[in-house]
TORKOL-4160 file (C-alpha; in steps of 0.2 Angstrom, whole numbers, padded with zeros to 4 digits, m for minus):
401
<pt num="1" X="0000" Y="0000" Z="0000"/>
<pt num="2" X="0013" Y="0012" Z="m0005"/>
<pt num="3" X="0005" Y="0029" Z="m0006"/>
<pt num="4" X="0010" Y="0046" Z="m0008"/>
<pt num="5" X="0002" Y="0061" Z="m0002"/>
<pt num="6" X="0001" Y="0077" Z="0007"/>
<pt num="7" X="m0004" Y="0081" Z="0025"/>
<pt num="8" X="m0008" Y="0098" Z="0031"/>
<pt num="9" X="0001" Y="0107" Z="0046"/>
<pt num="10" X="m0012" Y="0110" Z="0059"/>
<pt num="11" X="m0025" Y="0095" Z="0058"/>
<pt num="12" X="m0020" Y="0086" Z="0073"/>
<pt num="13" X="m0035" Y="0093" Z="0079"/>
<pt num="14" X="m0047" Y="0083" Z="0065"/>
<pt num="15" X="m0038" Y="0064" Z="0063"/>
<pt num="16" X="m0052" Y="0051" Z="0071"/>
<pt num="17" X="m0051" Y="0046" Z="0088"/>
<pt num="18" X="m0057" Y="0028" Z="0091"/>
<pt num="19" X="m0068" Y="0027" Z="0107"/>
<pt num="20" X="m0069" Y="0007" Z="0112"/>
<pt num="21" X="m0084" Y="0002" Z="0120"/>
<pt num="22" X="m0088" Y="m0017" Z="0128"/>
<pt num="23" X="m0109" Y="m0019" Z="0125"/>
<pt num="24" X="m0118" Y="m0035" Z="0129"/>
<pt num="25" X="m0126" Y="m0045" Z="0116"/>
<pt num="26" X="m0123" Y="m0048" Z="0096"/>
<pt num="27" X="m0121" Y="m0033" Z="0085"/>
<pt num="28" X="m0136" Y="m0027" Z="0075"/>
<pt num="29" X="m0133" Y="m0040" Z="0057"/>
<pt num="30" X="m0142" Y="m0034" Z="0041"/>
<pt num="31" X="m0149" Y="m0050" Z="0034"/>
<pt num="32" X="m0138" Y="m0061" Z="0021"/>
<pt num="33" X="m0121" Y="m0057" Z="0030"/>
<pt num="34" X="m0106" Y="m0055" Z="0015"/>
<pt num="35" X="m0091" Y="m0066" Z="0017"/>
<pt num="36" X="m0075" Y="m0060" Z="0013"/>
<pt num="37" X="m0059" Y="m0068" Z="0013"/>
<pt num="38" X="m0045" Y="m0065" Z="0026"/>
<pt num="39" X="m0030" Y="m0053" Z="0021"/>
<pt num="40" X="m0042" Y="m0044" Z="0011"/>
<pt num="41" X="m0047" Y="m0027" Z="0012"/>
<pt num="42" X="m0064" Y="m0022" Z="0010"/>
<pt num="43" X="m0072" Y="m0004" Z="0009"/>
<pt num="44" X="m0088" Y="m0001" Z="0016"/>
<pt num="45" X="m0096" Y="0013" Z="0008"/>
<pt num="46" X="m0113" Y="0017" Z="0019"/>
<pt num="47" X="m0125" Y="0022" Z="0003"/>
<pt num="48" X="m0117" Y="0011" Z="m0009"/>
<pt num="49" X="m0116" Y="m0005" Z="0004"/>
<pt num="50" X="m0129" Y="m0003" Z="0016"/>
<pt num="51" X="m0131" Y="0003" Z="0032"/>
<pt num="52" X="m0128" Y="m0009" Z="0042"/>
<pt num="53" X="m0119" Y="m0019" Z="0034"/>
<pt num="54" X="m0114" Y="m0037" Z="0040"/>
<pt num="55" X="m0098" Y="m0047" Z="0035"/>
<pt num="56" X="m0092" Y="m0064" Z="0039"/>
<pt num="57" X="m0074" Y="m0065" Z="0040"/>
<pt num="58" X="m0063" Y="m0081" Z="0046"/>
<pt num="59" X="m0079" Y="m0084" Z="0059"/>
<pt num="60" X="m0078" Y="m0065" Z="0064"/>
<pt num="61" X="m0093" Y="m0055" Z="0060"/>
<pt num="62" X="m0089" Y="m0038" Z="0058"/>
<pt num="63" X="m0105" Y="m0025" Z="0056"/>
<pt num="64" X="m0102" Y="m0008" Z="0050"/>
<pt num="65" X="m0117" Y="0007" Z="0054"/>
<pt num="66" X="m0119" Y="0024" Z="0056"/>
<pt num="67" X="m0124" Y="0035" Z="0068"/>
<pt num="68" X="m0131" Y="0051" Z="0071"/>
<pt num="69" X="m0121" Y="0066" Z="0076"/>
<pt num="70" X="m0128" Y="0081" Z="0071"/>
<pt num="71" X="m0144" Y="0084" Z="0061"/>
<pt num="72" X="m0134" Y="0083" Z="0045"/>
<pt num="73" X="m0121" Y="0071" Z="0052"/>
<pt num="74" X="m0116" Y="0056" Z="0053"/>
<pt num="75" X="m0100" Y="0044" Z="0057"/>
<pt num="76" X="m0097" Y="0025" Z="0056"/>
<pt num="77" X="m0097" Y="0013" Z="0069"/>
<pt num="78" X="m0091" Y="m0005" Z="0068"/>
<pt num="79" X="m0098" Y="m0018" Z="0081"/>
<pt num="80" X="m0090" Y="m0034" Z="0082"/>
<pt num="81" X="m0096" Y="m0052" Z="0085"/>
<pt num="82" X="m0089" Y="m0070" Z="0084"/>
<pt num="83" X="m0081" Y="m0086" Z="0093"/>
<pt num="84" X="m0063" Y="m0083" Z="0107"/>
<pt num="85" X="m0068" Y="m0063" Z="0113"/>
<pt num="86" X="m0082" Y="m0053" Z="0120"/>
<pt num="87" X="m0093" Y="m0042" Z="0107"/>
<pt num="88" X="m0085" Y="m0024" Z="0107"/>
<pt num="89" X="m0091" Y="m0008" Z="0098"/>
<pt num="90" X="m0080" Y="0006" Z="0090"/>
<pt num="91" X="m0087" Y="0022" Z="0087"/>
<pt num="92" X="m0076" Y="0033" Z="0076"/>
<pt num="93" X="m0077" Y="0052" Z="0074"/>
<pt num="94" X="m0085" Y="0058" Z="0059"/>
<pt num="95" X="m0078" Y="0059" Z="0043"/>
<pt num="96" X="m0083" Y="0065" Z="0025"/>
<pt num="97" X="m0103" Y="0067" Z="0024"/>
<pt num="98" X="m0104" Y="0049" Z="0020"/>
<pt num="99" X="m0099" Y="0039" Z="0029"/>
<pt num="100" X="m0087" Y="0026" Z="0025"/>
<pt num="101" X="m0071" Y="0014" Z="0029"/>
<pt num="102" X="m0058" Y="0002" Z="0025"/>
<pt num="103" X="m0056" Y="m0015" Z="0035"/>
<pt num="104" X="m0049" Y="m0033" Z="0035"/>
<pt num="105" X="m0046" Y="m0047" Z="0046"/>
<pt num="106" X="m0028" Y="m0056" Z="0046"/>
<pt num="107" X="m0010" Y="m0054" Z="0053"/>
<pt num="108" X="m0003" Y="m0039" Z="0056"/>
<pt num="109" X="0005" Y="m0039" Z="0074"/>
<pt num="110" X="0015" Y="m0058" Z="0073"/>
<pt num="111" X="0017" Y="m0056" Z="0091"/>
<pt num="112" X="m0002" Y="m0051" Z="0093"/>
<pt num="113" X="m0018" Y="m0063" Z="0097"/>
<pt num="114" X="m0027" Y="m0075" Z="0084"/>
<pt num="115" X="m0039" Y="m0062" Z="0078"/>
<pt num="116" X="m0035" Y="m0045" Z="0071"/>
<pt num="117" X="m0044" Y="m0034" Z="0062"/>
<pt num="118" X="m0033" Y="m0017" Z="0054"/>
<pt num="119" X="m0048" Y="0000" Z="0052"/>
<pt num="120" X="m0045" Y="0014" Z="0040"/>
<pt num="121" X="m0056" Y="0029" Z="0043"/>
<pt num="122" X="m0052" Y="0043" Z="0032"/>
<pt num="123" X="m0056" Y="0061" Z="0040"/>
<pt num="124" X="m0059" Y="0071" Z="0027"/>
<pt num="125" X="m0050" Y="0090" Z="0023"/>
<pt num="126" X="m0042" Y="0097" Z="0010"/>
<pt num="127" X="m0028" Y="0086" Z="0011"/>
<pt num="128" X="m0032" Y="0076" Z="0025"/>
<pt num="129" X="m0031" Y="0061" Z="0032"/>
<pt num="130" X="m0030" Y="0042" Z="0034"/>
<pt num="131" X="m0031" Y="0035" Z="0053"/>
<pt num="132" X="m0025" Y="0017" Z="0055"/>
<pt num="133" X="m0032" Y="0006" Z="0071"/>
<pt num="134" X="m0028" Y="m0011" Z="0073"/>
<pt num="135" X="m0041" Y="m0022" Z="0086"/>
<pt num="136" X="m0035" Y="m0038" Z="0091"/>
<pt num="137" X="m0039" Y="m0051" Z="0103"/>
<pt num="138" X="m0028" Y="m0056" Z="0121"/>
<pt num="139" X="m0035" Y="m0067" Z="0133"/>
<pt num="140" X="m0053" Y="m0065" Z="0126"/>
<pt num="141" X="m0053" Y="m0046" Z="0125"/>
<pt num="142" X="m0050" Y="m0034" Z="0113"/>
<pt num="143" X="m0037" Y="m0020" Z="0113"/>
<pt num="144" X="m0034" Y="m0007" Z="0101"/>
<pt num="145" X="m0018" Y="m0002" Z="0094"/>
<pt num="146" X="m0018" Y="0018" Z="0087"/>
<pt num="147" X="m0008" Y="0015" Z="0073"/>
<pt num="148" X="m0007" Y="0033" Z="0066"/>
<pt num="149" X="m0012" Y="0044" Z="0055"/>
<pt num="150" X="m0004" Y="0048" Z="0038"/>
<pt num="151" X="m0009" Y="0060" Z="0023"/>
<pt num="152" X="m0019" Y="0055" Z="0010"/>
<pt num="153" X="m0037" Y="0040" Z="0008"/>
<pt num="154" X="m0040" Y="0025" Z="0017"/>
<pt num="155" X="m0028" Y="0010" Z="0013"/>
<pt num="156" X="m0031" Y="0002" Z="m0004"/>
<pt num="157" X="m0026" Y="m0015" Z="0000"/>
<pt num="158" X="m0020" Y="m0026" Z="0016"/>
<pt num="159" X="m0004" Y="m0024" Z="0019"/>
<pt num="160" X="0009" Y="m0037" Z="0015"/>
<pt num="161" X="0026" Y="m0041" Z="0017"/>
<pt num="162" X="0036" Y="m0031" Z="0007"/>
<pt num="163" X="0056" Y="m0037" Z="0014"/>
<pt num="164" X="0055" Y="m0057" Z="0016"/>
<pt num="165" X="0055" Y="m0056" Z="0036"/>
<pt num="166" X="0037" Y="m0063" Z="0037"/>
<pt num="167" X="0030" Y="m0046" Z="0045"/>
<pt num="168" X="0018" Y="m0038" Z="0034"/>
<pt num="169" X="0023" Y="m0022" Z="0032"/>
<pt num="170" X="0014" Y="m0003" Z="0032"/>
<pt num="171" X="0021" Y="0006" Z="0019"/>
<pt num="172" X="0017" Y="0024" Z="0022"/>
<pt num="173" X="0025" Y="0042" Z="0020"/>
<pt num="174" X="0037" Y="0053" Z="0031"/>
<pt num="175" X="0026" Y="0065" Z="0034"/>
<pt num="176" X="0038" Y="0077" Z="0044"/>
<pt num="177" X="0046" Y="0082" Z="0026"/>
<pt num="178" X="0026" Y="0092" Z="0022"/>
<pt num="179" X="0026" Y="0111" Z="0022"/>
<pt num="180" X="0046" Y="0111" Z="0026"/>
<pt num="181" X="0055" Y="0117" Z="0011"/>
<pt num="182" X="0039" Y="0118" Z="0001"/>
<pt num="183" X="0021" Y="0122" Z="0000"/>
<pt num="184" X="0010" Y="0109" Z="0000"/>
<pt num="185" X="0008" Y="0106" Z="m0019"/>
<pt num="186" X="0027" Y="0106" Z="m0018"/>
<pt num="187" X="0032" Y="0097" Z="m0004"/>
<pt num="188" X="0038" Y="0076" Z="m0006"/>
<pt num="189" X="0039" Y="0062" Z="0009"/>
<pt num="190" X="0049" Y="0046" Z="0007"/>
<pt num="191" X="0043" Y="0031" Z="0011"/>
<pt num="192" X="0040" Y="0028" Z="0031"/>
<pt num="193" X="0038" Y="0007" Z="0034"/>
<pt num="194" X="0030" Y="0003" Z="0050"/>
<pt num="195" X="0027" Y="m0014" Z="0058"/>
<pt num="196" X="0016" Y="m0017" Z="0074"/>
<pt num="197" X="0024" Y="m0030" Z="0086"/>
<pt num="198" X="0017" Y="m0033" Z="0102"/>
<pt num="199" X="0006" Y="m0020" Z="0102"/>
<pt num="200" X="0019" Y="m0007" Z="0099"/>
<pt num="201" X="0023" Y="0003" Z="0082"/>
<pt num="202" X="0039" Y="0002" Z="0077"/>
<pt num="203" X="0049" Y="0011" Z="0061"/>
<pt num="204" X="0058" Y="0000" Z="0054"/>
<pt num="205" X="0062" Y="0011" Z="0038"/>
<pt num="206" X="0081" Y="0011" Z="0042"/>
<pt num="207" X="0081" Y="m0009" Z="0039"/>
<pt num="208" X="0091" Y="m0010" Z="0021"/>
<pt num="209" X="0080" Y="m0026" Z="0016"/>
<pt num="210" X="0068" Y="m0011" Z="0011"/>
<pt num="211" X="0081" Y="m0002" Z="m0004"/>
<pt num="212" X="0070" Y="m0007" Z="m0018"/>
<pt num="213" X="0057" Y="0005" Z="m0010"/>
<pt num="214" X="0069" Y="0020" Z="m0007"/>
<pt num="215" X="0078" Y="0018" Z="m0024"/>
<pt num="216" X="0060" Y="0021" Z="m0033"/>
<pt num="217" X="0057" Y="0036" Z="m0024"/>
<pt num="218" X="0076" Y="0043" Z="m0025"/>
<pt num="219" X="0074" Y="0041" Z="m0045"/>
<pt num="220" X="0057" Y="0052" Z="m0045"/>
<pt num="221" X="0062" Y="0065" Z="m0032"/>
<pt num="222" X="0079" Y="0067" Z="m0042"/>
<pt num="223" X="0068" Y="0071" Z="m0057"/>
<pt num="224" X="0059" Y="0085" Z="m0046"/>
<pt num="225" X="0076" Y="0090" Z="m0036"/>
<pt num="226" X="0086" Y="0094" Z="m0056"/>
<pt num="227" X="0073" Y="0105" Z="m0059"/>
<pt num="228" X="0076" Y="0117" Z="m0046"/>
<pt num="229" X="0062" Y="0111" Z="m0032"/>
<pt num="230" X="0067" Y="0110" Z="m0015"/>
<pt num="231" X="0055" Y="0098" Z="m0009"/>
<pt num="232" X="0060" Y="0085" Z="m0021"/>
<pt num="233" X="0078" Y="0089" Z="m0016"/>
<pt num="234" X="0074" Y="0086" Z="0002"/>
<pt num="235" X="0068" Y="0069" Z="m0002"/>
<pt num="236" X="0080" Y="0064" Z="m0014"/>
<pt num="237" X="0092" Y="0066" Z="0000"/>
<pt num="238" X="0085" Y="0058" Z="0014"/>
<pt num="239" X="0081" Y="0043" Z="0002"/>
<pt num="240" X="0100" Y="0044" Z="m0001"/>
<pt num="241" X="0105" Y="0041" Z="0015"/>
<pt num="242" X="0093" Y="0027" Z="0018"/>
<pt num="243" X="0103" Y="0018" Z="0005"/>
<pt num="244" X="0121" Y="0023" Z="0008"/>
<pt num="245" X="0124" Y="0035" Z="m0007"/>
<pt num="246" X="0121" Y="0052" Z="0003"/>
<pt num="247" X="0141" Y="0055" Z="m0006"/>
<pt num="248" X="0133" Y="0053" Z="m0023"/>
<pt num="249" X="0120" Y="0061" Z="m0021"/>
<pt num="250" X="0124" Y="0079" Z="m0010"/>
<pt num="251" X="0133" Y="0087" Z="m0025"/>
<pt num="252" X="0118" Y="0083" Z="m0037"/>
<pt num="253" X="0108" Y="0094" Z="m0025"/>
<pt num="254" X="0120" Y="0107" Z="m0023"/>
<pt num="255" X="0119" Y="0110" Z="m0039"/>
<pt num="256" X="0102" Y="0112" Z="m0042"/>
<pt num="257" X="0091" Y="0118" Z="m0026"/>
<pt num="258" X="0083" Y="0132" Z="m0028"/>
<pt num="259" X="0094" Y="0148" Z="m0019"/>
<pt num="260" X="0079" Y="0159" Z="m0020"/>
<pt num="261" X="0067" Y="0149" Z="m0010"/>
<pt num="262" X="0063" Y="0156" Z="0009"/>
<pt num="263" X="0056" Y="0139" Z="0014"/>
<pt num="264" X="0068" Y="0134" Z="0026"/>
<pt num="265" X="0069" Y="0125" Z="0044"/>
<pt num="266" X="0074" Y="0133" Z="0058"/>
<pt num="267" X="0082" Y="0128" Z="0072"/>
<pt num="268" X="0082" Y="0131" Z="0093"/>
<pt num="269" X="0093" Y="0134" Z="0102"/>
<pt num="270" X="0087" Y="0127" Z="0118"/>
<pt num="271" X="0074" Y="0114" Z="0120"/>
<pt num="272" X="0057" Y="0114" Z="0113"/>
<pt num="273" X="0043" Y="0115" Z="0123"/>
<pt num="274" X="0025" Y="0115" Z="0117"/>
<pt num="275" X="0025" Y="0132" Z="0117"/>
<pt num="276" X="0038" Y="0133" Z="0104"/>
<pt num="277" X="0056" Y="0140" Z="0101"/>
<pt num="278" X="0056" Y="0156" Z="0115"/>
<pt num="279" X="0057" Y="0172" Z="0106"/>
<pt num="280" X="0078" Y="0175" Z="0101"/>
<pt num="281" X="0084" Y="0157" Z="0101"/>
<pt num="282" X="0079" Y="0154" Z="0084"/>
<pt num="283" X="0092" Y="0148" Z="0073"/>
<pt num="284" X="0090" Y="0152" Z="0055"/>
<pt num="285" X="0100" Y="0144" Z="0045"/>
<pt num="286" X="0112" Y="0153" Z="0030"/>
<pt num="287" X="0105" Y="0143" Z="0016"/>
<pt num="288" X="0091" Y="0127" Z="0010"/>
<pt num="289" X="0109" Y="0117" Z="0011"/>
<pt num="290" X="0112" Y="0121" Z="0027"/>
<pt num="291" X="0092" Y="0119" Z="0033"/>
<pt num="292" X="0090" Y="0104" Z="0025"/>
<pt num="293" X="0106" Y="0094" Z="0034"/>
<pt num="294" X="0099" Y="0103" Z="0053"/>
<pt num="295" X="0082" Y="0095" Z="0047"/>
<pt num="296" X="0090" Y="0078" Z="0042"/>
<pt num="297" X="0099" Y="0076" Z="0058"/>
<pt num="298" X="0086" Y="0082" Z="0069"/>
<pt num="299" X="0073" Y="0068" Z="0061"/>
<pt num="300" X="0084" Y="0055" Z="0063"/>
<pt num="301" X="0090" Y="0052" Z="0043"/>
<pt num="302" X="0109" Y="0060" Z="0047"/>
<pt num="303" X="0120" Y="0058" Z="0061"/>
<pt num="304" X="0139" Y="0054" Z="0064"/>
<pt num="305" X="0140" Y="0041" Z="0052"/>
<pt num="306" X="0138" Y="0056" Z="0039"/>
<pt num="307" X="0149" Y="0071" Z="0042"/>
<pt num="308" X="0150" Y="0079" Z="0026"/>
<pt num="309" X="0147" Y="0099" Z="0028"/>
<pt num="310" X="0131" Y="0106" Z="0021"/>
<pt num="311" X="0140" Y="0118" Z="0012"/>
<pt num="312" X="0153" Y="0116" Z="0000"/>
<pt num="313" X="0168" Y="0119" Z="0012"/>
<pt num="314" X="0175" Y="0134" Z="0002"/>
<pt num="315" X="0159" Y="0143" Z="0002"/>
<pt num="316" X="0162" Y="0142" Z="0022"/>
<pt num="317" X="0168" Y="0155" Z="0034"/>
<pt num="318" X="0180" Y="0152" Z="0047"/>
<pt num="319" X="0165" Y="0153" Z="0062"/>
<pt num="320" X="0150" Y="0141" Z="0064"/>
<pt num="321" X="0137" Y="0152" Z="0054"/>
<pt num="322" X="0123" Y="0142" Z="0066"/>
<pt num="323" X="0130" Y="0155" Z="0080"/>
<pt num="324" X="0125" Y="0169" Z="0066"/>
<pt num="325" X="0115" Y="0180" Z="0076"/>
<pt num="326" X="0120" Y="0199" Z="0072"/>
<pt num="327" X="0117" Y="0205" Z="0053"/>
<pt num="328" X="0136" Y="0206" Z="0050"/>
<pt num="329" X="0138" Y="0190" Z="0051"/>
<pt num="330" X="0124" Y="0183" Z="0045"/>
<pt num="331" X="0133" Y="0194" Z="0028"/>
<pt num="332" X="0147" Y="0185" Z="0027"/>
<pt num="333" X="0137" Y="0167" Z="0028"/>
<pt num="334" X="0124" Y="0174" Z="0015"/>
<pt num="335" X="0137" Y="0179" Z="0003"/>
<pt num="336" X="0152" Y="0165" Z="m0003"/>
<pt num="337" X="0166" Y="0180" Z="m0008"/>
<pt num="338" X="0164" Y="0188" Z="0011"/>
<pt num="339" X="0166" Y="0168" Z="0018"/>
<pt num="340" X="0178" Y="0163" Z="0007"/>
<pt num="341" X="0187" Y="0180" Z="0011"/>
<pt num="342" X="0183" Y="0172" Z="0032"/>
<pt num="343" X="0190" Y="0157" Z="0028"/>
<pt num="344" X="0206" Y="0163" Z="0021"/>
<pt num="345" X="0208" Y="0174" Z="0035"/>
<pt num="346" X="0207" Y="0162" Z="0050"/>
<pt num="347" X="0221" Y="0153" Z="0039"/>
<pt num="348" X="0231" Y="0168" Z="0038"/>
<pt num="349" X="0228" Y="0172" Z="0057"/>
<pt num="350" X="0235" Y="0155" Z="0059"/>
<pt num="351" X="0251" Y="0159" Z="0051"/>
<pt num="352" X="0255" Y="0176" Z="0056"/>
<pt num="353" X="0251" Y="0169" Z="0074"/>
<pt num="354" X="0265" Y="0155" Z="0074"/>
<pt num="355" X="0276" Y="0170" Z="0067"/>
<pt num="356" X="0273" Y="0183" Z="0077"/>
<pt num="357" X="0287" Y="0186" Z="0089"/>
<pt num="358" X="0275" Y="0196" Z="0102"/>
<pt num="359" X="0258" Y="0185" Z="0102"/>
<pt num="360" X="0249" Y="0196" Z="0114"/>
<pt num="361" X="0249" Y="0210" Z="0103"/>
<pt num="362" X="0244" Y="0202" Z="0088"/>
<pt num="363" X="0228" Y="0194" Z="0099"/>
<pt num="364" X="0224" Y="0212" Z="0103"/>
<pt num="365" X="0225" Y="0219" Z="0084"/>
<pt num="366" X="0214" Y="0206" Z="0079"/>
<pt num="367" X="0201" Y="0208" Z="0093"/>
<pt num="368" X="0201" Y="0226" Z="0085"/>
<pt num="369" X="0199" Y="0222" Z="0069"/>
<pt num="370" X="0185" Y="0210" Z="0074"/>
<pt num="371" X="0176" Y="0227" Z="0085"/>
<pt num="372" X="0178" Y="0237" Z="0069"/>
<pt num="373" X="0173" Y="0223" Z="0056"/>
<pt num="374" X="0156" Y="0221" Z="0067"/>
<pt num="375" X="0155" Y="0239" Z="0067"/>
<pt num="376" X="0156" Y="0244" Z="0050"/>
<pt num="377" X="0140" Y="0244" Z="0039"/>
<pt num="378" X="0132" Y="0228" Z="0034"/>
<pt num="379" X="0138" Y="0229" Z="0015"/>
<pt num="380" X="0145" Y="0218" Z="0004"/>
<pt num="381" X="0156" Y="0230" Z="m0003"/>
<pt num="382" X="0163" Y="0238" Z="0014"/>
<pt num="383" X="0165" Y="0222" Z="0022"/>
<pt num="384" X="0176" Y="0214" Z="0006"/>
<pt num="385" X="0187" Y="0230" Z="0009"/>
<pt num="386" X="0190" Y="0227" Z="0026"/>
<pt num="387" X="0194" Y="0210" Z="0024"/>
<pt num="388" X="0205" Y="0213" Z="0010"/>
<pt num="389" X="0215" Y="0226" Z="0018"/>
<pt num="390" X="0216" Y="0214" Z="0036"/>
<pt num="391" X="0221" Y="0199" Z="0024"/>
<pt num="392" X="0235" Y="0210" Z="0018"/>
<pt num="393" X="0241" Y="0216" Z="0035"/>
<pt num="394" X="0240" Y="0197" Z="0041"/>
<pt num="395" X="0252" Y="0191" Z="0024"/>
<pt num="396" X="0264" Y="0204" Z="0028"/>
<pt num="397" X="0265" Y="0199" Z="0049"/>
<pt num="398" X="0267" Y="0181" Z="0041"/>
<pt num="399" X="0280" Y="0185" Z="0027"/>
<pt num="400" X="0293" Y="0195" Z="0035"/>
<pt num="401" X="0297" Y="0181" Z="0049"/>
């Protein structure tokens, strides 16, 4: 069930939230119950289906209604019947205006009871959403497993197991990369794969039996990325360090995002509470490069085992532009001949300072020179002057010794 799709910020609020409810007796059964296979997934449309409507799967019986919220309002509940556990009822949140769901009985959690039946409910929105429940039975009760929820419509087929370890496997989207780089049109997610074991949800995206799915998306966000779209760049790399080419494939981007964009992620620079980063302690980053590596690192897709510099090392000052916070030196991150200029004149710090028969005074001249630099006006022009005529000063201090 490979899907891709688009979730919008802010609809935390609207994703369906299963209520479980034990009842006494059999659920209501519309005559001439309709047998479906396990591993199957079946929709249940309300007016095109019935309502209710009874199924007979694997000895369950699975009845899917409606009921009334509002005058012109109506969400879907399913009640559930059959031989090892207790009848339960779920009542879901409404959805579109008719109601509807996807459903089957079968394996998902291999560590879970005999009977398991995974729920898709789709919430409705411009671009919104598909929550996933899994019910299965422990000890004669039922217990319900939030899955979560992803962008996009209901599932459109029950899952299966994609990498040969005998788990079937939910193949979804990283919905994290939505409304980062891009608007939503724009954005791109990878592929996120989650497995249920135990009654836990674990990502198991990481695990390299699952390359054939990151190499199908690396080809078509690489297509977007070469043609100047941030968000298919951001995919394109985090795809490429799912599958160990993150070398390969940083240059391609650097060469084609888009330097004009102003989507960009932001770091903090203390903790985040729910109140979001305190006024100050954002950290904007120089450029999309840059953004992207902080967003890559911070979700988990880069990390120590990948320490290649966002930015092409000569483009880099000689400072850590993350530290940036005054509009001098946000400058010289922002422009690669004021960096470069930087760079070059750390180095020649360096050498001046190893040559310099009284150290102390040439700390103190370059303290001054630092005092004047961050007082001068935040031009291009001024500042490449007084970095030229400082890199001059420095070769002289580190040719006459």
């Amino acid at each position: 069930m490979n899907r891709r799709g688009l979730k919008a910020r802010g609809l935390g609020g609207l994703v369906s939230v299963a209520l479980l409810l034990t009842f006494a007796g059999s659920p209501r059964a519309a005559p001439g119950a309709q047998n479906v296979p396990r591993n199957t997934l079946v929709v249940w449309d309300a007016k095109r289906d019935g309502d209710p409507k009874t199924y007979e799967i694997g000895g369950l019986r699975p009845t899917w209604s409606t009921r009334k919220v509002a005058s012109d309002l109506r969400a879907p509940t399913l009640e559930i019947a059959g031989p090892g556990a207790a009848a339960y009822r779920l009542a879901l949140e409404p959805g579109p205006s008719n109601p509807s769901a996807s459903f089957g009985v079968g394996l998902i959690d291999p560590q879970g009871g005999p009977d398991q039946i995974l729920i898709s409910t789709y919430t409705g929105g411009a671009h919104c959403c598909d929550q996933l429940d899994l019910l299965q039975t422990n000890g004669g009760a039922w217990t319900r497993t939030n899955v979560g929820s992803w962008n996009g419509g209901p599932l459109t087929k029950f899952p299966t197991d994609v990498d040969g370890d005998t788990i079937p496997d939910l193949v979804m989207t990283d919905d994290r990369f939505l409304y980062v780089f891009a608007s939503y049109a724009g954005s791109s997610a990878p592929p996120q794969i989650m497995n249920v074991l135990g009654g836990k949800v674990v990502d198991v995206s990481r695990n390299p039996r699952y390359r054939v799915l990151f190499q199908a998306d690396m080809e078509t966000a690489k297509g977007g990325c070469v043609e100047h779209n941030n968000g298919p760049c951001a995919a394109f790399i985090a795809d490429s360090l799912r599958l160990g080419v993150f070398d390969w494939a940083w240059p391609i981007m650097m060469e084609n995002f888009d330097r004009t964009s102003t989507w960009l992620y932001n770091r903090c620079a203390v903790a985040v509470r729910d109140s979001g980063c305190p006024a100050g302690r954002e950290l904007k980053p120089v450029n999309f490069p840059q953004s992207l590596f902080w967003f890559l690192t911070d979700n988990g897709y880069a990390g120590p085992a990948y320490p290649l510099s966002p930015i092409a090392e000569k483009d880099m000052p000689g400072f850590d532009c993350a530290r940036a916070m005054t509009p001098i030196l946000q400058l010289i991150c922002k422009t690669p001949a004021l960096a470069r200029r930087d760079r070059a004149l750390t180095a020649a710090y360096s050498l001046a300072m190893r040559a310099a028969p009284d150290k102390d005074a040439l700390r103190e001249s370059e303290r001054a020179w630092i005092r004047a630099r961050d007082a001068a006006p935040a031009t291009a022009d001024v500042l490449a002057r007084i970095y030229d005529e400082r890199l001059q000063t420095l070769g002289a201090l580190a040719g006459s010794h």
